[in-house]
VOBA-1610 file (N, C-alpha, C; in pm, whole numbers, padded with zeros to 5 digits, always signed):
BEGIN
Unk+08047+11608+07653Unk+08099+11638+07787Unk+08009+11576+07893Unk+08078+11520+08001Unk+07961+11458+08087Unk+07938+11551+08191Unk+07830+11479+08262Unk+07764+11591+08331Unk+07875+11604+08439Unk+07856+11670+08579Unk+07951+11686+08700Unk+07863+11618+08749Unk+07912+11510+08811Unk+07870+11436+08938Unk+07992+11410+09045Unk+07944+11397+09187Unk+08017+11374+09303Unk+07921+11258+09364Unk+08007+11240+09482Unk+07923+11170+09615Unk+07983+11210+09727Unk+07881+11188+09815Unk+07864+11281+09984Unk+07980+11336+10044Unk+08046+11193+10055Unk+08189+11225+10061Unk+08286+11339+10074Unk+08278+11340+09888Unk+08340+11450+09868Unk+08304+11572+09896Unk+08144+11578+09863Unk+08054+11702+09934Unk+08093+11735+10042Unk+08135+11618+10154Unk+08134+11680+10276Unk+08293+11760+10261Unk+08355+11724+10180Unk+08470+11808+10115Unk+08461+11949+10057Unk+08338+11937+09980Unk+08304+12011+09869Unk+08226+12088+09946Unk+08115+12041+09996Unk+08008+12094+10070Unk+08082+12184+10262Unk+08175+12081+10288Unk+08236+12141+10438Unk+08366+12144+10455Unk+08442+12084+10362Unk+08597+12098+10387Unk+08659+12123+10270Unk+08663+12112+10131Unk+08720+12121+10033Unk+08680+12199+09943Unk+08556+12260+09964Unk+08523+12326+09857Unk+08597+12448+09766Unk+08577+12398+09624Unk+08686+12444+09522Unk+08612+12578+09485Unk+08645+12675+09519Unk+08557+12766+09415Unk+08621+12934+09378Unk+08537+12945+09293Unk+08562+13064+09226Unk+08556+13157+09241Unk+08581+13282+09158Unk+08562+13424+09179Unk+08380+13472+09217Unk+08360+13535+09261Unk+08205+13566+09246Unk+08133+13554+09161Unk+08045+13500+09153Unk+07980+13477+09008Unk+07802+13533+09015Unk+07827+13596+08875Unk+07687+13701+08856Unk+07572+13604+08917Unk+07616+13483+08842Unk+07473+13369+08868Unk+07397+13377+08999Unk+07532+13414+09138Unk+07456+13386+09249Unk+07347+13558+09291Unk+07443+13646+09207Unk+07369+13781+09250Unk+07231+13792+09167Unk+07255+13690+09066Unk+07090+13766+08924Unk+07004+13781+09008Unk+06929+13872+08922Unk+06783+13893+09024Unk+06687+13782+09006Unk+06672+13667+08893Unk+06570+13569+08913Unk+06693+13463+09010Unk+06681+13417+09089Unk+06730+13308+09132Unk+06694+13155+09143Unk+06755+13087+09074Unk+06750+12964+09029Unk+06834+12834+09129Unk+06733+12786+09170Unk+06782+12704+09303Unk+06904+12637+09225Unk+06834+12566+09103Unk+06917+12445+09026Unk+07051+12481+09003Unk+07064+12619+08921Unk+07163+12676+08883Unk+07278+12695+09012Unk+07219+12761+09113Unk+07296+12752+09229Unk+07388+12612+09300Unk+07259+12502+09271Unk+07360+12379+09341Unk+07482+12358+09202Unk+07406+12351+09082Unk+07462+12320+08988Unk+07625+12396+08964Unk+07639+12512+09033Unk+07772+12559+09008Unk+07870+12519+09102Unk+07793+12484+09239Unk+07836+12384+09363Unk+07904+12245+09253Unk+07831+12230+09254Unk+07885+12048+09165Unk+08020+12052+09067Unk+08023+12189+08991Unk+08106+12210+08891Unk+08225+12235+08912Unk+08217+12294+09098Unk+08387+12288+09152Unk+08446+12189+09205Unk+08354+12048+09188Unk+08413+11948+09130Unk+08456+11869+09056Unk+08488+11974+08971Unk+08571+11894+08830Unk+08691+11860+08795Unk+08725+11755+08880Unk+08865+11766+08893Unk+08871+11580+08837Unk+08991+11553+08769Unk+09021+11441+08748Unk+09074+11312+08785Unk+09134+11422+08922Unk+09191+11301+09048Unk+09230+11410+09174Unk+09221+11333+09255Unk+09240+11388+09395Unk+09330+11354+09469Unk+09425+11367+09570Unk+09461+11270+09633Unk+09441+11387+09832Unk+09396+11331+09902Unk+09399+11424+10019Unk+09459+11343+10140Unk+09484+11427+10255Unk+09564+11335+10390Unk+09482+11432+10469Unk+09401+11380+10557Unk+09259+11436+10697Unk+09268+11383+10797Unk+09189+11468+10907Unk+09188+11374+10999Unk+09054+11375+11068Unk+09002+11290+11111Unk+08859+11278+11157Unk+08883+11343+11353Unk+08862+11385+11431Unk+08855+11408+11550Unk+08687+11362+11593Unk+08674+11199+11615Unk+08530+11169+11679Unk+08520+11223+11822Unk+08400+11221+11811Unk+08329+11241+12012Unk+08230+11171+12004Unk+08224+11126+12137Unk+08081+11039+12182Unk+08045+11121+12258Unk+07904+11077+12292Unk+07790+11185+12369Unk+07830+11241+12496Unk+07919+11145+12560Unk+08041+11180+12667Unk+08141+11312+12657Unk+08174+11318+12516Unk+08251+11431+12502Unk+08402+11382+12540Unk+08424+11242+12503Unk+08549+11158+12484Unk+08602+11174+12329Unk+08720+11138+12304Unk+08733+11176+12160Unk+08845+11101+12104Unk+08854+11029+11999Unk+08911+10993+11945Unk+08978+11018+11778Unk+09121+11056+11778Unk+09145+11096+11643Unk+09158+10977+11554Unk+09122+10998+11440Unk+09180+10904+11298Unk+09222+10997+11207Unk+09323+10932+11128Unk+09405+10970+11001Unk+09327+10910+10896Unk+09305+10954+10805Unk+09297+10868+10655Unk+09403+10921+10541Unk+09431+10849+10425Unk+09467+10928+10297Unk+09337+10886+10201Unk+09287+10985+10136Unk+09180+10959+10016Unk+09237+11020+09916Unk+09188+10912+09812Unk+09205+10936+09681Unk+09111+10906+09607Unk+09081+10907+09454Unk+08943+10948+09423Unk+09013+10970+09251Unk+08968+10915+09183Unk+08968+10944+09005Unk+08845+10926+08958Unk+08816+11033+08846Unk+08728+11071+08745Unk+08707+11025+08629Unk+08638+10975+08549Unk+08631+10940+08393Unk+08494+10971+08380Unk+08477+10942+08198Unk+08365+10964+08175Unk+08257+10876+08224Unk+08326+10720+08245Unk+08221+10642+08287Unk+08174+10638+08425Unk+08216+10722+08500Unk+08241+10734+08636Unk+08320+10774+08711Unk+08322+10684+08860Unk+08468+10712+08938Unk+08455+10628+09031Unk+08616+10613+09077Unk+08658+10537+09222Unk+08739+10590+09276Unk+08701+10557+09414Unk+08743+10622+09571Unk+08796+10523+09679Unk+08865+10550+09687Unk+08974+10440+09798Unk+09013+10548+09946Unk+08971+10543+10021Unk+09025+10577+10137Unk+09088+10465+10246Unk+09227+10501+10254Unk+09316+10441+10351Unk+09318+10422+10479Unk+09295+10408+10604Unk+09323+10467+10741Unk+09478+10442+10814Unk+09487+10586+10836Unk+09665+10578+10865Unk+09643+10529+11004Unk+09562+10601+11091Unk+09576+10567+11224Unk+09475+10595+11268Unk+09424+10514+11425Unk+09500+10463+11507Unk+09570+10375+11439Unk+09617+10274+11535Unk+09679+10165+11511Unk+09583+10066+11507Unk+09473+10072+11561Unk+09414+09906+11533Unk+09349+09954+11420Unk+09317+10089+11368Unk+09231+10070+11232Unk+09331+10092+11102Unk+09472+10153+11117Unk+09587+10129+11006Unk+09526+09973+10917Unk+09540+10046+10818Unk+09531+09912+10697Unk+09396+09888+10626Unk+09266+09937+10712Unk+09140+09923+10692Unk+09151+10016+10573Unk+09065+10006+10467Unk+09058+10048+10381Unk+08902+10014+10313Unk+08831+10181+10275Unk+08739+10154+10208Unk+08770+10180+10050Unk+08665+10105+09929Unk+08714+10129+09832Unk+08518+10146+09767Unk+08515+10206+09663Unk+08401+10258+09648Unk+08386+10280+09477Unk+08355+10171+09389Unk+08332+10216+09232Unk+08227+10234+09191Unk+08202+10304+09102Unk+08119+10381+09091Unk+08094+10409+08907Unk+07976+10328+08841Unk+07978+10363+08689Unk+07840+10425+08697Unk+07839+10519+08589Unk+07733+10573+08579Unk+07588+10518+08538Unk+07495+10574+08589Unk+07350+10483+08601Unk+07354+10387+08644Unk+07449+10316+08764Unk+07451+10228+08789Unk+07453+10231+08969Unk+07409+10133+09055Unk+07456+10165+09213Unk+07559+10193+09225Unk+07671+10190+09340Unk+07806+10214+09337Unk+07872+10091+09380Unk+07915+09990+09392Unk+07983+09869+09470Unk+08103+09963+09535Unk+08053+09870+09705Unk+08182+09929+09783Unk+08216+09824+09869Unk+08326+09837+09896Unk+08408+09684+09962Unk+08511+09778+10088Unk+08503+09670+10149Unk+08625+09736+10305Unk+08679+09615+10325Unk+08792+09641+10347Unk+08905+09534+10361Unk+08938+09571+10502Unk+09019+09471+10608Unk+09012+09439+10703Unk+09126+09383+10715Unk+09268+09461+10766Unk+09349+09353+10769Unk+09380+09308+10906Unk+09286+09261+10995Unk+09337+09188+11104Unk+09261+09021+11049Unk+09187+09052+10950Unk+09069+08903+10906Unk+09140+08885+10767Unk+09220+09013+10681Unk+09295+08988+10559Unk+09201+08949+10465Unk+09091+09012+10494Unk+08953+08977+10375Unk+08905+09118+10341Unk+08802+09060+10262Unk+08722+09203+10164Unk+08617+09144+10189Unk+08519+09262+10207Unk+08396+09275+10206Unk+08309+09349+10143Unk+08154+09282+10058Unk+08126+09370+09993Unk+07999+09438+10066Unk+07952+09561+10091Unk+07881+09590+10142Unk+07721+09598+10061Unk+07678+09556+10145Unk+07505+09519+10070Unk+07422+09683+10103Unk+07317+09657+10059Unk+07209+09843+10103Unk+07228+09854+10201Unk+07179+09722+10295Unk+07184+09752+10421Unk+07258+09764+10515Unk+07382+09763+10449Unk+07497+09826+10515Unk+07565+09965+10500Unk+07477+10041+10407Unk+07531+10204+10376Unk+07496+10280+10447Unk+07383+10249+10538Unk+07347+10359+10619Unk+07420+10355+10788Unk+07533+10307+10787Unk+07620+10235+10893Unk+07746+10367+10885Unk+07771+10387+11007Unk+07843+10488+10996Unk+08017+10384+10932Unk+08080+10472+10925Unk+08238+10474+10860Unk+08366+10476+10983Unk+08382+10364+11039Unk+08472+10352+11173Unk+08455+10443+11243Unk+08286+10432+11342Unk+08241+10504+11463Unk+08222+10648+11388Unk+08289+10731+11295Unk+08217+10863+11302Unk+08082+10866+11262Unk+08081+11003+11233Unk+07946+11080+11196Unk+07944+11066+11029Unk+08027+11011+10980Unk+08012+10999+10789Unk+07910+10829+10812Unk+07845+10822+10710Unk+07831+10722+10694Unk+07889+10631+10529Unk+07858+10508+10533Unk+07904+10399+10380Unk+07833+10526+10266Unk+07706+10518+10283Unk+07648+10534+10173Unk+07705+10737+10155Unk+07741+10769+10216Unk+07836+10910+10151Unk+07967+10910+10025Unk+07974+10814+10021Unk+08071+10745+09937Unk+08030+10711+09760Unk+07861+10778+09810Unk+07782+10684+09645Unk+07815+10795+09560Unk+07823+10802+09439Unk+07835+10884+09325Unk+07705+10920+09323Unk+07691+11088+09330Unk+07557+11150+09290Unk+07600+11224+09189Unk+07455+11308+09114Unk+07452+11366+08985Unk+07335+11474+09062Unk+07372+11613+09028Unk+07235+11712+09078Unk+07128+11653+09000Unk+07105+11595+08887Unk+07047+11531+08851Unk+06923+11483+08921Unk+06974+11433+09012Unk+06925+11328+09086Unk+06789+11366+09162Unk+06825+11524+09199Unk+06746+11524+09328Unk+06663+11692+09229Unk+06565+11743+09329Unk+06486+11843+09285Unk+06564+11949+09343Unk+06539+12090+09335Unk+06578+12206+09473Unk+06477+12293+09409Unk+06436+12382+09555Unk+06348+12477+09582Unk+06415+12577+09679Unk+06442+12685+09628Unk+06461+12799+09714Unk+06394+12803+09829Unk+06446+12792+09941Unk+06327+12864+10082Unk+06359+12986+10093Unk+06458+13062+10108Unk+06516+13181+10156Unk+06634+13296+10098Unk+06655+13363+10084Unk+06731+13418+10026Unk+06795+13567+10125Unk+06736+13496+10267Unk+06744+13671+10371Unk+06858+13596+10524Unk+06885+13438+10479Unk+06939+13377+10608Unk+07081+13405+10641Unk+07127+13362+10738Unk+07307+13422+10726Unk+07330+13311+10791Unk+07422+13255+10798Unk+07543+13164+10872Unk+07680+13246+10909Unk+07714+13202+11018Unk+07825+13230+11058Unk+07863+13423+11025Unk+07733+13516+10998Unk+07734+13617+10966Unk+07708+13653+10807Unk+07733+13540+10775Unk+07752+13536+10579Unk+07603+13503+10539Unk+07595+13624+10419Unk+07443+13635+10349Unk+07412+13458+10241Unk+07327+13382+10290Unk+07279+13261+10204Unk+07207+13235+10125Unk+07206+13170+10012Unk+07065+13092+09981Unk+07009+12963+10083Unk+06883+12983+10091Unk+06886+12879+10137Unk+06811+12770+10055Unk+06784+12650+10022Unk+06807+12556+09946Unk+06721+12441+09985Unk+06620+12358+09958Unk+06558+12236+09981Unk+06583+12150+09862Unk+06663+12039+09913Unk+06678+11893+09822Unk+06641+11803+09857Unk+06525+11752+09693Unk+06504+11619+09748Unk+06500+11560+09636Unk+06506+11395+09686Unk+06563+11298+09552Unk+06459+11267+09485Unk+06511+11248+09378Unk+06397+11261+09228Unk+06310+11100+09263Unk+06397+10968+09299Unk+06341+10853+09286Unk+06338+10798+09486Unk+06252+10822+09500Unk+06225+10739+09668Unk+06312+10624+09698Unk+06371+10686+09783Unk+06448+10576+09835Unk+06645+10517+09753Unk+06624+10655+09653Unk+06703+10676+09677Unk+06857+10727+09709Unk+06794+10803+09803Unk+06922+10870+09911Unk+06842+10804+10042Unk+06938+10848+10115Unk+06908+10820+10289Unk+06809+10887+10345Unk+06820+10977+10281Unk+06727+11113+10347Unk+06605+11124+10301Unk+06488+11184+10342Unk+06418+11226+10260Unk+06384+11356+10173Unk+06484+11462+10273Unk+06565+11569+10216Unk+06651+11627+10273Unk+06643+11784+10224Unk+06833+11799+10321Unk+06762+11965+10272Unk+06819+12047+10355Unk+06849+12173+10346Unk+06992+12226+10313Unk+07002+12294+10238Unk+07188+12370+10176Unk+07141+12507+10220Unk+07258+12569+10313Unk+07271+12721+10275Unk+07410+12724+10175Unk+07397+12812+10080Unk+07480+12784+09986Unk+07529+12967+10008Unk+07628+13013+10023Unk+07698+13133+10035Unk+07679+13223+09899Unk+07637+13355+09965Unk+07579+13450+09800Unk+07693+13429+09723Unk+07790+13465+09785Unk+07941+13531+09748Unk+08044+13441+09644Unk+07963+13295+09687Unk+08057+13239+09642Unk+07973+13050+09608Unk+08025+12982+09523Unk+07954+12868+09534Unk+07967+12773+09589Unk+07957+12784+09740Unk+08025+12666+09847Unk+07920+12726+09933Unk+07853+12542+09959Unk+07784+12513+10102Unk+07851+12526+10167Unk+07767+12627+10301Unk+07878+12622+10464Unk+07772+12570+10537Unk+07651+12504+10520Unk+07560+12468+10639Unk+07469+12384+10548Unk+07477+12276+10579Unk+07390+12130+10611Unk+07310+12079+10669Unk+07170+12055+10646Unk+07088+11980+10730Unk+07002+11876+10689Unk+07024+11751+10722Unk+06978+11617+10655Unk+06835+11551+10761Unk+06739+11552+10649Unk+06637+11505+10749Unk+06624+11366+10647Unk+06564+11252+10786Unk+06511+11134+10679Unk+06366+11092+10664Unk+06293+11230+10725Unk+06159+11222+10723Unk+06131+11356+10792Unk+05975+11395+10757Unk+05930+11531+10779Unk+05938+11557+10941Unk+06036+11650+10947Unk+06074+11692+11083Unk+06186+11635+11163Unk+06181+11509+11107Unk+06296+11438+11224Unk+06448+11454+11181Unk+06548+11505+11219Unk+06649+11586+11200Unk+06741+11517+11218Unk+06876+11430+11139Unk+06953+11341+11132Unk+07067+11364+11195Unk+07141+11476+11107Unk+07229+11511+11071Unk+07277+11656+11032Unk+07403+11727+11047Unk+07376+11883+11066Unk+07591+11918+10987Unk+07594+11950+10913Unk+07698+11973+10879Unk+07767+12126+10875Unk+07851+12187+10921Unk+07890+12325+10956Unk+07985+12296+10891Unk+08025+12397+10805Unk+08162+12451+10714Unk+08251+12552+10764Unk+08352+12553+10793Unk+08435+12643+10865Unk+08629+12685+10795Unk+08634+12764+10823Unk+08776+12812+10785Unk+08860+12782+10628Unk+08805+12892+10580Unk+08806+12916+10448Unk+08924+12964+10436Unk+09045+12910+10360Unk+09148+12973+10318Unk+09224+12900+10191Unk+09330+13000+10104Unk+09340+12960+09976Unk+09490+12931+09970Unk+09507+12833+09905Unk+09623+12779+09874Unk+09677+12723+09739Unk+09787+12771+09651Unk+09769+12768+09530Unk+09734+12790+09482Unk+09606+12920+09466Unk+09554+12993+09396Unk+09344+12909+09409Unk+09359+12814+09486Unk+09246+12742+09518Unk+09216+12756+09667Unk+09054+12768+09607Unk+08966+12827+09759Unk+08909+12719+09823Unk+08906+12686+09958Unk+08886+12533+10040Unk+08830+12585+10201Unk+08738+12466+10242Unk+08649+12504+10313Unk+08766+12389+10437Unk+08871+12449+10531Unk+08971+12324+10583Unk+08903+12247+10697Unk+08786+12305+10781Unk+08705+12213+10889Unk+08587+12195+10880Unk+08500+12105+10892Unk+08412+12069+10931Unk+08363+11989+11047Unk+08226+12016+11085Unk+08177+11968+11207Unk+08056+11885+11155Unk+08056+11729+11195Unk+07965+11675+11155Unk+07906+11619+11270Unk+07766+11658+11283Unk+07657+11600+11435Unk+07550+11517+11358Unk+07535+11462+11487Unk+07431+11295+11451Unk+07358+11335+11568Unk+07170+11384+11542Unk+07105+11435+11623Unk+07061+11352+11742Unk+07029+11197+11686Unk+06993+11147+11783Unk+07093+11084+11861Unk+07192+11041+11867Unk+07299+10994+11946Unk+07377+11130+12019Unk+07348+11227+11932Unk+07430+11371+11994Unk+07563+11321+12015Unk+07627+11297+11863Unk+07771+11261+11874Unk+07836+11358+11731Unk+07966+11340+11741Unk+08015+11473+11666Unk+08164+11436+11583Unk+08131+11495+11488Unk+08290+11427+11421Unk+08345+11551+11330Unk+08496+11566+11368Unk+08532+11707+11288Unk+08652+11679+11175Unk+08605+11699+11117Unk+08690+11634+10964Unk+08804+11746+10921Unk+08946+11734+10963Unk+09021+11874+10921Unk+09105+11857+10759Unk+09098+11924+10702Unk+09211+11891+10592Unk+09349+11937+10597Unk+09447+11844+10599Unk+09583+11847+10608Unk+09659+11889+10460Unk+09633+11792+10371Unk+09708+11819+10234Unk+09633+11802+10145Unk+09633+11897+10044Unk+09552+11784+09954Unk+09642+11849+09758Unk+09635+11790+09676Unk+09641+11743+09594Unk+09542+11723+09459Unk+09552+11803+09383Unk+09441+11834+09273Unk+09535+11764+09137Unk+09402+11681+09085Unk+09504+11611+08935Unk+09637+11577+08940Unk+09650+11494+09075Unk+09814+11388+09080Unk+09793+11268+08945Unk+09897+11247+08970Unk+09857+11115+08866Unk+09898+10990+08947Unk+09731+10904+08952Unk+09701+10769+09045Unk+09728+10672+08937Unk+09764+10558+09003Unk+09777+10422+08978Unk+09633+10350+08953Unk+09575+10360+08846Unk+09453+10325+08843Unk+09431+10147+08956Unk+09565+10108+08915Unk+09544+09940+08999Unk+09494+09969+09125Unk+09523+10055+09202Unk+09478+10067+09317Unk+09316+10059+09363Unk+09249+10069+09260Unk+09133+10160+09277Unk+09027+10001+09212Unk+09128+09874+09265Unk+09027+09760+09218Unk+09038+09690+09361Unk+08911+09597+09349Unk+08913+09518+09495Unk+08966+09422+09545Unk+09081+09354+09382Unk+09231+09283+09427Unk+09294+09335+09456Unk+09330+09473+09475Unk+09439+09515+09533Unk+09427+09546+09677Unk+09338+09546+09724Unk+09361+09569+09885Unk+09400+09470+09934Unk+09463+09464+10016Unk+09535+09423+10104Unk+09657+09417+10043Unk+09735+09426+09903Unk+09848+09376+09858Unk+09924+09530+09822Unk+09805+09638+09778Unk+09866+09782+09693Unk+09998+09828+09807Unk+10049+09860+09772Unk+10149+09967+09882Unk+10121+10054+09966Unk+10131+09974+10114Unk+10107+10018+10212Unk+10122+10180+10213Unk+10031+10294+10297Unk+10055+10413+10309Unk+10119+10465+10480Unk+10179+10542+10462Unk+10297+10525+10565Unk+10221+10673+10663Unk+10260+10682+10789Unk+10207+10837+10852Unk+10337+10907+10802Unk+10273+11015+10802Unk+10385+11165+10747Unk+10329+11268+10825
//
């Protein structure tokens, strides 16, 4: 069985808008508490084999101007990995843009964005992941396939609350320098349940990136989902709120889609 791995992405799904989860589980009440175990049951309510979702980004600039985008994302699982294709429905000048993101295990992730006013593909190099994702607050490199694996955790707290709700609170950091973006991140991870509702990404001691808030928890189909998030970028003091519209657990995808000949040619996605 392979391990559960995700990337940011979805976290910010998993972690602020999508999160899949379960009945209460003893793990988060035991009396020894185990940081690992905690993210580790986080990761496991992503085990899903394909995805397909329809969101919408609501950006702001430091002005407090705002601009909406549509995407459709989709996203398949295997043992050797996974790939992630997100669409943009709208506006209109970004319709057609499309990121695509593969991903094999132990391996970097190759990610390409297609462009159809230039009708080319592009592959994005390192130094293009830390670039935000058409003006929001996500950036390229949220898109990489992680493994808890990856990174360490240390309990800080176990007395904090968010939004009124009792937390763990959580320090992650990556096992190999350099690489994640960050140099760590804080999780409050909810007693009650195994879903991050609060995010905080630093990329060095003290200096504060990035801040993710989880909001409006409700169940549909018998599945529990985190539907808004608020994503802030400290030093620009800009803001992006990610809502979920539809989403779609184990559809069955067109694997063709999910290669970097098919962009620009796969079947266009239409607004609904």
């Amino acid at each position: 069985m392979s391990k559960p791995r995700t990337h940011f992405f979805w976290l910010a799904f998993l972690w602020l808008v999508l999160l899949v989860v379960s009945p209460i589980s003893g793990l988060l009440h035991a009396q020894h508490v185990d940081a690992r175990q905690i993210v580790q049951r986080v990761y496991e309510q992503a085990a899903f084999r394909s995805l397909e979702m329809r969101a919408s980004l609501m950006v702001y600039d430091r002005q407090g101007n705002s601009m909406k985008k549509e995407f459709l994302y989709r996203c398949i699982h295997t043992t050797l990995g996974s790939k992630t294709r997100v669409d943009m429905i709208a506006p209109a000048e970004e319709k057609g843009v499309v990121l695509l993101a593969i991903q094999q295990q132990g391996l970097p992730a190759n990610q390409y964005v297609y462009t159809p006013a230039t009708d080319r593909v592009r592959s994005l190099g390192t130094q293009d992941r830390t670039g935000r994702f058409l003006g929001s607050d996500f950036i390229f490199d949220d898109f990489a396939d992680r493994n808890p694996g990856d990174f360490t955790y240390s309990l800080i707290s176990d007395s904090e609350k968010i939004d009124g709700q009792e937390t763990y609170k959580i320090e992650s950091r990556p096992v190999e320098r350099g690489s994640s973006p960050y140099a760590y991140v804080y999780l409050w991870v909810a007693k009650n349940a195994p879903v991050v509702v609060y995010a905080q990404m630093y990329t060095a001691p003290g200096i504060l990136t990035r801040v993710l808030h989880a909001t409006d928890l409700r169940r549909e189909s018998g599945v529990w989902g985190m539907r808004r998030t608020e994503v802030s970028t400290a030093v620009e003091h800009t803001r992006t709120v990610l809502t979920v519209q539809n989403v779609k657990l184990n559809p069955s995808l067109d694997d063709a889609v999910f290669s970097s000949q098919s962009l620009g040619s796969a079947t266009p996605v239409d607004k609904k």
